[in-house]
VOPAGU-2260 file (C-alpha; in pm, 1 decimal, decimal comma):
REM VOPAGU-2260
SITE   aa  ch    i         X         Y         Z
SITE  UNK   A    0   -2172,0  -15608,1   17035,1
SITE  UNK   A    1   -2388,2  -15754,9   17264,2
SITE  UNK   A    2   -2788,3  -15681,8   17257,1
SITE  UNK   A    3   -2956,9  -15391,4   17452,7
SITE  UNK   A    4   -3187,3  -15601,6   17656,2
SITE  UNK   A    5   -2814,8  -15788,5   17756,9
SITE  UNK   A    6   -2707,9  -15455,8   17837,2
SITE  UNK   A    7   -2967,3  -15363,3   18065,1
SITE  UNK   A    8   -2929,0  -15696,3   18259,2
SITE  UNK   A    9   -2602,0  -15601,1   18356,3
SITE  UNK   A   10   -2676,7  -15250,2   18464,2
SITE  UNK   A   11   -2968,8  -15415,6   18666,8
SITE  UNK   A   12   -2713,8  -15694,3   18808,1
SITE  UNK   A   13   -2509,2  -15451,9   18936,6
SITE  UNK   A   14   -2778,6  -15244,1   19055,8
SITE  UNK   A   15   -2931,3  -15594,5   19285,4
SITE  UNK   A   16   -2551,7  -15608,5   19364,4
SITE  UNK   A   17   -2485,2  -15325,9   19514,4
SITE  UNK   A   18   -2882,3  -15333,7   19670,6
SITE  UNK   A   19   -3022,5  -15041,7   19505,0
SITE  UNK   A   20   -3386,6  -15024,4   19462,6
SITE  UNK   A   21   -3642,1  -14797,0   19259,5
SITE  UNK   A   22   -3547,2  -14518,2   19093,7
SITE  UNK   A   23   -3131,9  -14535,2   19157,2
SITE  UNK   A   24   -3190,9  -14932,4   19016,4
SITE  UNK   A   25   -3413,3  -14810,5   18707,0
SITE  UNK   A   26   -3120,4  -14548,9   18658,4
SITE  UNK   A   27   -2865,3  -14786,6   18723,1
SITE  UNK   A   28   -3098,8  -15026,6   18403,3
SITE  UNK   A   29   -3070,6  -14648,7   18174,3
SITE  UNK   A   30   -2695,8  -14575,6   18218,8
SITE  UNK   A   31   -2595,0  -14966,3   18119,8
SITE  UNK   A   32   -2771,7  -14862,7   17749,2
SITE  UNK   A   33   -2699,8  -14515,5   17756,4
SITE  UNK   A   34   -2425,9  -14525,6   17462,2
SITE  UNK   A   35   -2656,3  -14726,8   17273,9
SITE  UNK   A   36   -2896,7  -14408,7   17261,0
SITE  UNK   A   37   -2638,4  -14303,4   17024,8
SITE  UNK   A   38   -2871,7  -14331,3   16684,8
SITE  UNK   A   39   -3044,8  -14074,2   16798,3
SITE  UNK   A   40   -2779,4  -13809,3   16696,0
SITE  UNK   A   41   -2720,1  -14028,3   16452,9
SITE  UNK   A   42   -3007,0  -13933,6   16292,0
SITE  UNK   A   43   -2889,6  -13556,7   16276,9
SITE  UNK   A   44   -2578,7  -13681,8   16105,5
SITE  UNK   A   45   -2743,1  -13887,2   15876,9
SITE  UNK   A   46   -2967,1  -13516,5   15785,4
SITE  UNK   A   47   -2671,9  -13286,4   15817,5
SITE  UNK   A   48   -2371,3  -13524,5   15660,1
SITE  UNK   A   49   -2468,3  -13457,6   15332,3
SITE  UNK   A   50   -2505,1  -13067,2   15328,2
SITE  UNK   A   51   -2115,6  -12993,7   15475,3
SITE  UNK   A   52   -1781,9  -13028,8   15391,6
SITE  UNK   A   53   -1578,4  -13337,9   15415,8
SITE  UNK   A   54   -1396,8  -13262,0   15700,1
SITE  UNK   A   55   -1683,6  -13146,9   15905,5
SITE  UNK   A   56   -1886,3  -13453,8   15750,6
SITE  UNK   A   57   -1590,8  -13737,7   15910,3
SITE  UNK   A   58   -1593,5  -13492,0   16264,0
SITE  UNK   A   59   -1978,0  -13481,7   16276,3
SITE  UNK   A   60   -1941,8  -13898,5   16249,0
SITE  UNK   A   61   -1665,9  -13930,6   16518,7
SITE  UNK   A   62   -1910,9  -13694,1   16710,6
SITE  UNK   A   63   -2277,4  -13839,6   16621,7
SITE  UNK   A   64   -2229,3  -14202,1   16472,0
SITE  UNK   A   65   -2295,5  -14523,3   16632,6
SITE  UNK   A   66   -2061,6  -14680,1   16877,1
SITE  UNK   A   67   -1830,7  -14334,4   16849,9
SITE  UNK   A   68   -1824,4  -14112,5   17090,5
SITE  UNK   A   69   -2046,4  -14206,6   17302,5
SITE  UNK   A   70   -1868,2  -14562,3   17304,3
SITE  UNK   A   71   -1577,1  -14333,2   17444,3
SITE  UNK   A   72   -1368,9  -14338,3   17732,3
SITE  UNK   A   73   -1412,7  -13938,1   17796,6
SITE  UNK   A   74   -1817,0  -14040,2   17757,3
SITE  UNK   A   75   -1802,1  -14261,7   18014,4
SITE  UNK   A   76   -1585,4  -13966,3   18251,1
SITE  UNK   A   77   -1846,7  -13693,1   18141,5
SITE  UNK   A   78   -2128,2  -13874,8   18222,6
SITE  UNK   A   79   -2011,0  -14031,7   18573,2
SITE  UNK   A   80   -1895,2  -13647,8   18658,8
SITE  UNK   A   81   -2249,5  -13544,2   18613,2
SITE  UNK   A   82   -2361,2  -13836,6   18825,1
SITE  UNK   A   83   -2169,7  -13700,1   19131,8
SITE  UNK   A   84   -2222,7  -13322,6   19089,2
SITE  UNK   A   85   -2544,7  -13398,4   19057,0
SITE  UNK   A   86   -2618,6  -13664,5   19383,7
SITE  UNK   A   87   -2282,2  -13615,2   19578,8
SITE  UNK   A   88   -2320,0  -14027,2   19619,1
SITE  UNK   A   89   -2004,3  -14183,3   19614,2
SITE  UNK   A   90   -2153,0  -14566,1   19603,9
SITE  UNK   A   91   -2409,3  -14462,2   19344,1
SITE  UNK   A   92   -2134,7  -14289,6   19098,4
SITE  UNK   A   93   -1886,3  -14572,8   19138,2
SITE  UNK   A   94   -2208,2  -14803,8   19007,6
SITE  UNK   A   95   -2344,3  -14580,6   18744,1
SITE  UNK   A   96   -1962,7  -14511,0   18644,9
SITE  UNK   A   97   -1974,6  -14910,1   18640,6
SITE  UNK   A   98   -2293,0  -14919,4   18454,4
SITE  UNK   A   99   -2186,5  -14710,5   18171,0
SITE  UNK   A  100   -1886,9  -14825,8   18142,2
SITE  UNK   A  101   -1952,6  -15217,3   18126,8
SITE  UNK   A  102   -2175,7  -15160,6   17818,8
SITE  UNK   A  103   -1883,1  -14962,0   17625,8
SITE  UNK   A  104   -1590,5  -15292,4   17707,5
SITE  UNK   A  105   -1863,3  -15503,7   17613,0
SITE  UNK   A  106   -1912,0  -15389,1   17274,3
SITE  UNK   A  107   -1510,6  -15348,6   17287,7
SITE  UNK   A  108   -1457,4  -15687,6   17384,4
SITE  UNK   A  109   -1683,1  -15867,0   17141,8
SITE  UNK   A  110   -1711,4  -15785,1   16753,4
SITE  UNK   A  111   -1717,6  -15416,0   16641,9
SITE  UNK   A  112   -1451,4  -15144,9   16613,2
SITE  UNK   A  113   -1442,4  -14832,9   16779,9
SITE  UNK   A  114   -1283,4  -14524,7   16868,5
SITE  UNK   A  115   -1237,1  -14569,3   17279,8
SITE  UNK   A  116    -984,3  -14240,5   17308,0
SITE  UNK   A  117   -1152,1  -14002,4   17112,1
SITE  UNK   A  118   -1134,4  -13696,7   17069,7
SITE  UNK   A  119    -739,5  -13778,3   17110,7
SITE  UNK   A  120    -750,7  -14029,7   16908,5
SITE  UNK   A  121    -978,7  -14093,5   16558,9
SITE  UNK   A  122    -804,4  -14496,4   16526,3
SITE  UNK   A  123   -1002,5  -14766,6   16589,4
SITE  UNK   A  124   -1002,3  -15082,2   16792,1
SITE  UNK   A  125   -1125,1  -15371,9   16924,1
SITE  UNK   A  126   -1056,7  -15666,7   17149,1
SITE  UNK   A  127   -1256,0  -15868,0   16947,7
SITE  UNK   A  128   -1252,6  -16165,3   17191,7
SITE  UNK   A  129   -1597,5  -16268,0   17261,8
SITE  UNK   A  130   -1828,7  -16402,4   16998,2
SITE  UNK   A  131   -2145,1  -16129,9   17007,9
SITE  UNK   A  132   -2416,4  -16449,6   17056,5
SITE  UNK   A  133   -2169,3  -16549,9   17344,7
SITE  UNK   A  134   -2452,0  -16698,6   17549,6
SITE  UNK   A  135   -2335,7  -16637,5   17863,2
SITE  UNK   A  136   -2242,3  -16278,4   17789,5
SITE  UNK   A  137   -2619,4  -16263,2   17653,9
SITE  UNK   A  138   -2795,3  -16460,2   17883,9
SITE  UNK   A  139   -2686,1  -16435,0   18183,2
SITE  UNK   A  140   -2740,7  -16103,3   18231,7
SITE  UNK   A  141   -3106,8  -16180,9   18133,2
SITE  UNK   A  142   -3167,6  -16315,3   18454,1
SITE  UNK   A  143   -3227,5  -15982,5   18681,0
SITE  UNK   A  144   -3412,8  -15868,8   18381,7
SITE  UNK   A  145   -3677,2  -16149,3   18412,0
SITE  UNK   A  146   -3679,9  -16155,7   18767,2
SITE  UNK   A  147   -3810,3  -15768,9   18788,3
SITE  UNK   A  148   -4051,1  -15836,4   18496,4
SITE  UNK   A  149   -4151,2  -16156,1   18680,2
SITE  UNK   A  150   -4236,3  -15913,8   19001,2
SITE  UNK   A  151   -4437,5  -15588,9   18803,6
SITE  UNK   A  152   -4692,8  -15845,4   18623,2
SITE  UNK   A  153   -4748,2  -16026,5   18962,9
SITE  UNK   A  154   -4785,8  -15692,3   19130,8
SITE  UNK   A  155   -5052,1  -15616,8   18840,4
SITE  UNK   A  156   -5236,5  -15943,7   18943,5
SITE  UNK   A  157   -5100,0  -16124,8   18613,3
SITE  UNK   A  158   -4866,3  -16441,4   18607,4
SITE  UNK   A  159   -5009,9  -16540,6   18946,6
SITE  UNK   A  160   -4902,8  -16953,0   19034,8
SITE  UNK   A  161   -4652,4  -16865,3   18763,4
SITE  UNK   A  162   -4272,8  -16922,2   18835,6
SITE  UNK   A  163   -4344,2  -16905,3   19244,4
SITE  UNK   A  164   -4060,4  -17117,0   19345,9
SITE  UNK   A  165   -3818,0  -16952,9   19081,2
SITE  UNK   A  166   -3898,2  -16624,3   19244,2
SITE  UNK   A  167   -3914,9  -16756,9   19618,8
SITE  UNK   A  168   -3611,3  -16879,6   19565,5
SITE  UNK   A  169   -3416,5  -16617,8   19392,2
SITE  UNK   A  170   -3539,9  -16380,2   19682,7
SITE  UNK   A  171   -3469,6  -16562,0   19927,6
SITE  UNK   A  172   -3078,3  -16601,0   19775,5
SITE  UNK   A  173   -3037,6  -16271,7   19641,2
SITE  UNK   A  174   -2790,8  -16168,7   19878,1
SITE  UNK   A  175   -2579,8  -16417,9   19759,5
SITE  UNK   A  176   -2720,6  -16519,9   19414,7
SITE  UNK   A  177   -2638,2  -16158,3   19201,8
SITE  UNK   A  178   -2310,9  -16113,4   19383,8
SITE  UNK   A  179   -2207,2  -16448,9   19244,6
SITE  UNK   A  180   -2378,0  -16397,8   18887,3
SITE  UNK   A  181   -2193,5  -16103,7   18796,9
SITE  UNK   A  182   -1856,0  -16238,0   18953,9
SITE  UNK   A  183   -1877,5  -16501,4   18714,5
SITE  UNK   A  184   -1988,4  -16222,0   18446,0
SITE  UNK   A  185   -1685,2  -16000,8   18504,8
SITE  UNK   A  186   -1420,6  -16325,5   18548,5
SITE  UNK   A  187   -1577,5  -16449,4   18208,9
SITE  UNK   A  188   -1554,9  -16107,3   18003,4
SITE  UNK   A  189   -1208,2  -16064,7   18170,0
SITE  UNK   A  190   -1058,8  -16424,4   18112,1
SITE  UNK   A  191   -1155,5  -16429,3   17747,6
SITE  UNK   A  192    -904,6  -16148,0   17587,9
SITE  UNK   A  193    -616,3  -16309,6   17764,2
SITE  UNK   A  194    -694,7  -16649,6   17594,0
SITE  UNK   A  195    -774,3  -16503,4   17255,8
SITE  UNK   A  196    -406,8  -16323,8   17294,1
SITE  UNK   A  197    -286,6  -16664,4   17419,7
SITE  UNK   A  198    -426,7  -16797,6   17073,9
SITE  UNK   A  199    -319,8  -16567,4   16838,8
SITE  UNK   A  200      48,5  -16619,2   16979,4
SITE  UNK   A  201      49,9  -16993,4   16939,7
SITE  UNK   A  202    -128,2  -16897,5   16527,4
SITE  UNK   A  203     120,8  -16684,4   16480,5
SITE  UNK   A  204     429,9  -16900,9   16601,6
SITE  UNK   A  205     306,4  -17203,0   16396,3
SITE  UNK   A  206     286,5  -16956,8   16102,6
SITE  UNK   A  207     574,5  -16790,2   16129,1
SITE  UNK   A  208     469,7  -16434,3   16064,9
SITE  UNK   A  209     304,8  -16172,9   16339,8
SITE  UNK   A  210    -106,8  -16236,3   16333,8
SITE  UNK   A  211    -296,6  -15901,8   16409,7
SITE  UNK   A  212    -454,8  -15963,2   16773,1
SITE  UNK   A  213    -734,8  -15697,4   16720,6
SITE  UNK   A  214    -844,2  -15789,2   16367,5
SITE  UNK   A  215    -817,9  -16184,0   16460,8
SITE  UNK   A  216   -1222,9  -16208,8   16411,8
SITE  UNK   A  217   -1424,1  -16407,4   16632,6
SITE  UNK   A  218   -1657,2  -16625,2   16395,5
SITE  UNK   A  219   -1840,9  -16838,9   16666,7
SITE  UNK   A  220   -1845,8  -16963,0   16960,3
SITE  UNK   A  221   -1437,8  -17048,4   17042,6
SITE  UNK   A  222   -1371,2  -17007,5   16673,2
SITE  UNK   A  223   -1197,3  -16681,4   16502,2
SITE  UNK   A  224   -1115,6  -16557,4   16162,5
SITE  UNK   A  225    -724,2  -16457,1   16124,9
SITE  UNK   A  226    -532,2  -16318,4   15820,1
SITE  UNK   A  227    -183,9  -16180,7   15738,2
SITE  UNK   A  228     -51,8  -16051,7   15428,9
SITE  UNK   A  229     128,5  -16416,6   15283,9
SITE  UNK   A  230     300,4  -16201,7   15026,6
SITE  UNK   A  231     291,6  -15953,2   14751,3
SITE  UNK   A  232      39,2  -16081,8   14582,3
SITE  UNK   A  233    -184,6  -16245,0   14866,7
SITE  UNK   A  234    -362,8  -16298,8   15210,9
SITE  UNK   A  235    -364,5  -16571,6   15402,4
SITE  UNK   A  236    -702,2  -16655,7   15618,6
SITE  UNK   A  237    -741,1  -16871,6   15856,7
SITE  UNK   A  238   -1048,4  -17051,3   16039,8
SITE  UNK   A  239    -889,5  -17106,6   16401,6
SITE  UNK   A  240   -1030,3  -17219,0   16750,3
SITE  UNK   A  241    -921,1  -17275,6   17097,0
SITE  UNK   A  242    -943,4  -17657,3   17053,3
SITE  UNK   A  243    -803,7  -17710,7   16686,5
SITE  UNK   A  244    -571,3  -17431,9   16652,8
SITE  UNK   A  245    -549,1  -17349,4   16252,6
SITE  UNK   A  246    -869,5  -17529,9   16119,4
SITE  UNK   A  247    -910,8  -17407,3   15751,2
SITE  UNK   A  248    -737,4  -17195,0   15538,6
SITE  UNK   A  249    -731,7  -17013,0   15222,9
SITE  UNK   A  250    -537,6  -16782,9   15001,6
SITE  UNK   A  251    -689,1  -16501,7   14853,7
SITE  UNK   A  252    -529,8  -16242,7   14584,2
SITE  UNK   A  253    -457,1  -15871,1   14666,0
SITE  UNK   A  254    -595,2  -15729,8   14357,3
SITE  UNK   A  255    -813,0  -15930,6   14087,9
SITE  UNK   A  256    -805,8  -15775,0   13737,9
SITE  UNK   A  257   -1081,9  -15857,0   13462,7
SITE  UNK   A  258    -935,2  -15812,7   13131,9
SITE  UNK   A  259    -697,3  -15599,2   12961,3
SITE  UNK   A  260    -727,8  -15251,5   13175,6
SITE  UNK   A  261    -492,9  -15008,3   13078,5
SITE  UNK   A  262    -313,5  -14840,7   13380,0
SITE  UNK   A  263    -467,9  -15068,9   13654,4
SITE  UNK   A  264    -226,9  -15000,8   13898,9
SITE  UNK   A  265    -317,6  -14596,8   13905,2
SITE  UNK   A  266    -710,4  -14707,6   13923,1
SITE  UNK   A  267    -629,1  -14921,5   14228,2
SITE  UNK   A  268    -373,0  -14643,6   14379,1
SITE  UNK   A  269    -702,1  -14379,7   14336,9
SITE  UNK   A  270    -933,9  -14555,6   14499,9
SITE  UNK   A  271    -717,6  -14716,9   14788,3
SITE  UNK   A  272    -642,8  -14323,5   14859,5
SITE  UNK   A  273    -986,6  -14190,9   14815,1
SITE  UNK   A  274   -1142,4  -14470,3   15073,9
SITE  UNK   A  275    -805,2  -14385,9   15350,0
SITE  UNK   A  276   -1012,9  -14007,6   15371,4
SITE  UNK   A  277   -1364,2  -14175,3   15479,0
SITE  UNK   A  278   -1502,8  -14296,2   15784,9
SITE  UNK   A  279   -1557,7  -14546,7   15975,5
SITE  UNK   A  280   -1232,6  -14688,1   15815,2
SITE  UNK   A  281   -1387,7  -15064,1   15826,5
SITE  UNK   A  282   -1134,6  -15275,2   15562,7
SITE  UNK   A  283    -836,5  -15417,2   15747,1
SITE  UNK   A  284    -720,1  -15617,3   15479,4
SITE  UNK   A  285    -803,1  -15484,0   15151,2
SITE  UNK   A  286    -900,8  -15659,9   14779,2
SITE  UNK   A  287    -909,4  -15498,0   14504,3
SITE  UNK   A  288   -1091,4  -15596,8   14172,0
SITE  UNK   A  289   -1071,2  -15421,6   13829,0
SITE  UNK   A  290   -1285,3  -15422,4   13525,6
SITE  UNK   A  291   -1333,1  -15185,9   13251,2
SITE  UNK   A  292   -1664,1  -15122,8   12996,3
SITE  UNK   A  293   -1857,8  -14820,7   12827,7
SITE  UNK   A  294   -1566,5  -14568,5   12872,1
SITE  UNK   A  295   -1475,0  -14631,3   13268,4
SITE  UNK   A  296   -1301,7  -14828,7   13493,1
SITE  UNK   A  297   -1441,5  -14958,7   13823,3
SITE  UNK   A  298   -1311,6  -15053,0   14076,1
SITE  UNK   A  299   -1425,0  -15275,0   14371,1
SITE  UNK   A  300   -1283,6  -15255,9   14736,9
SITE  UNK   A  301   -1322,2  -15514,5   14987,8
SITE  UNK   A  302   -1186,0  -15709,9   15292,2
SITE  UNK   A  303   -1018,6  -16044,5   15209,7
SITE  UNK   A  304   -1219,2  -16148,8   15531,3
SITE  UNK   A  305   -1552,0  -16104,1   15398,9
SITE  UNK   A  306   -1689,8  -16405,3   15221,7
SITE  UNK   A  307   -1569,8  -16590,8   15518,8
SITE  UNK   A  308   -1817,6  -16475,8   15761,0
SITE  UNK   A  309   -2207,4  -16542,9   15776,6
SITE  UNK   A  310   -2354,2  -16277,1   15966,5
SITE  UNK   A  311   -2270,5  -15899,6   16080,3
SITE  UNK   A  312   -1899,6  -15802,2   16056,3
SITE  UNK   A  313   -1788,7  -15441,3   16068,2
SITE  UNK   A  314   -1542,3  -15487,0   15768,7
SITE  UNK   A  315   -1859,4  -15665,0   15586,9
SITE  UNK   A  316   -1931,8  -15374,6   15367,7
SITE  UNK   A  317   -1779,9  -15327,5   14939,4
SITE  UNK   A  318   -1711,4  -15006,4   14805,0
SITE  UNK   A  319   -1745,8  -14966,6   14428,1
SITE  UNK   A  320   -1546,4  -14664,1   14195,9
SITE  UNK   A  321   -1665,4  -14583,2   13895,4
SITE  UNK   A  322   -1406,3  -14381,8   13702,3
SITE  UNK   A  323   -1459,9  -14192,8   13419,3
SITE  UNK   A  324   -1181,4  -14270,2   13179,6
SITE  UNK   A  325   -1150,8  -13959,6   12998,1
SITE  UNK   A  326   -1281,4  -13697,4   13271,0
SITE  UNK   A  327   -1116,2  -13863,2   13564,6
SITE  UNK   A  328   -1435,4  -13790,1   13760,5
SITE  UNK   A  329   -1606,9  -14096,4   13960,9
SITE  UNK   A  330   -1898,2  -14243,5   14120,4
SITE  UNK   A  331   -1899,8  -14406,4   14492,2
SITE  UNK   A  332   -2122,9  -14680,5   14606,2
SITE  UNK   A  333   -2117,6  -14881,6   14866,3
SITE  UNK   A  334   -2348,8  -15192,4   15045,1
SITE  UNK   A  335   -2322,8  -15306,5   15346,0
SITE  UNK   A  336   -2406,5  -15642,6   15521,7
SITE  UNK   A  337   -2465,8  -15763,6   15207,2
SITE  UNK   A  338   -2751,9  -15486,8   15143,8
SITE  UNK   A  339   -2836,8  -15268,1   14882,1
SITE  UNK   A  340   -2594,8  -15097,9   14734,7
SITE  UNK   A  341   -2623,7  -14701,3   14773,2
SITE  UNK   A  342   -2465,8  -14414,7   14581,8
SITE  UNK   A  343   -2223,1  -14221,9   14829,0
SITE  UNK   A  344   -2229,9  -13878,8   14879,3
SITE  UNK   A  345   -1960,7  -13622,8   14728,2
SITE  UNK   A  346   -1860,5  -13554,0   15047,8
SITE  UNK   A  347   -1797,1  -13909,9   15180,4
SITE  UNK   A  348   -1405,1  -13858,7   15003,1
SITE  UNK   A  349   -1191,0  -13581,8   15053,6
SITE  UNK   A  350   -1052,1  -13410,3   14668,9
SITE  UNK   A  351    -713,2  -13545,8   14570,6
SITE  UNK   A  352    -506,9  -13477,1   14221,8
């Protein structure tokens, strides 16, 4: 998940690349955060999602919600189809299909899950090998961006004596200068996956036991959050990085039961089976804890990852069932980030007995 400004860099770079100007570059800027345009059906899902049927509710999200499909591979095809049928430009298609297309592996190759082969696929995935405040993922692509802002306000008679040998002498290298930028962009974004795999191989010999690749977190800069189920009863995490291997690590319990609560196990079994009918399907590594008071049973669901992590994670959200004991009915919330917590929607689970 890298920002939108980042995004538009890079559509931009490639645009100074490739030496279009005008209108095909400012197109070239618009197709690199295309996807991210994607809350604006997202705000007919968020009308609609409430007023349909489960089933259409989870298709309308594949459909409409953010990084879905328009974070998809048959996106990116639809949208570079339309490019040629409608300018018959071979170069220009190949760098819009370019455009569209490095925004959607970005966001795949840093932080947040997605669903890349939808509509024949609904599971999710992720690289999740670049930290999403990477710096040179962020920044460098804020170069081009600067450099065209730096050239309107001067052509508006504003920022004059400002940054003239910055812009003298990025114009007189450009030839050479974006070519090289985004090499080092692409050989970056493409070197990083194979070292996080190289990682998680060396974790996963040293523990003995097989450490997910795609839910192997990155935390910060070179560092990543890893877990595997230790045993019956627990998770192990682990703090790792390139230079330190396994840094810090913790164990935390499966399911955490306050009190005396009479058929736990059922309670847990409920609600692990009402959240696998949702969407986005966020938990990888599940926690449950029970309680009981004034006639129900509630029941919290987590990831084991979550307390581990400071800022945005896409498992970072806690889903709380309230069951009523005697009725059998219950109540969904749910917060995410660390938010408010919000009542769900009857719709959000599909029935079961």
């Amino acid at each position: 998940m890298v920002n939108s400004l980042s995004h538009l860099g890079v559509g931009l770079l490639i645009a100074l690349t490739l030496g279009f100007k005008g209108k095909k570059r400012n197109a070239l800027g618009f197709l690199a955060i295309l996807p991210d345009l994607d809350f604006v059906p997202y705000v007919i899902f968020a009308l609609l999602g409430g007023s349909v049927s489960h089933e259409t509710r989870n298709q309308l999200f594949y459909l409409f919600g953010h990084r879905e499909f328009m974070h998809s591979i048959l996106f990116i095809l639809l949208v570079t189809l339309f490019i040629w049928f409608k300018t018959k430009d071979r170069l220009f298609t190949a760098a819009g299909f370019a455009a569209i297309f490095s925004h959607v592996y970005l966001d795949y190759a840093t932080s947040w899950k997605m669903r890349p082969l939808y509509p024949l696929s609904t599971g999710t995935s992720t690289l999740g090998a670049i930290y999403f405040f990477d710096p040179l993922a962020n920044i460098l692509p804020l170069l081009p961006v600067f450099v065209l802002l730096a050239a309107y306000m001067k052509g508006r008679g504003k920022w004059n004596g400002k940054f003239n040998n910055f812009c003298a002498f990025v114009t007189k290298n450009r030839s050479k200068l974006y070519p090289a930028l985004l090499i080092v962009l692409v050989v970056w974004l493409a070197v990083l996956p194979v070292t996080k795999l190289f990682l998680v191989n060396y974790i996963s010999s040293a523990e003995g036991a097989k450490i997910s690749y795609e839910d192997t977190y990155p935390s910060s800069i070179g560092k990543f959050l890893a877990a595997y189920s230790y045993n019956s009863t627990h998770y192990r995490i682990m703090e790792v990085s390139y230079w330190s291997g396994i840094e810090k690590s913790d164990y935390i319990e499966k399911i955490n039961v306050t009190g005396e609560v009479p058929n736990d196990s059922a309670y847990i079994e409920k609600a692990g089976k009402l959240y696998s009918t949702a969407v986005p399907q966020e938990i990888d590594y599940p926690v449950y804890s029970v309680s009981e008071g004034n006639g129900s049973v509630t029941v919290t669901l987590s990831d084991a990852r979550d307390q581990y992590v400071k800022y945005w994670a896409y498992f970072k959200t806690v889903y709380r069932f309230v069951f009523d004991k005697e009725s059998g009915e219950y109540v969904a919330y749910a917060s995410e980030q660390e938010g408010r917590e919000k009542k769900l929607e009857e719709n959000w689970f599909r029935r079961i007995s």
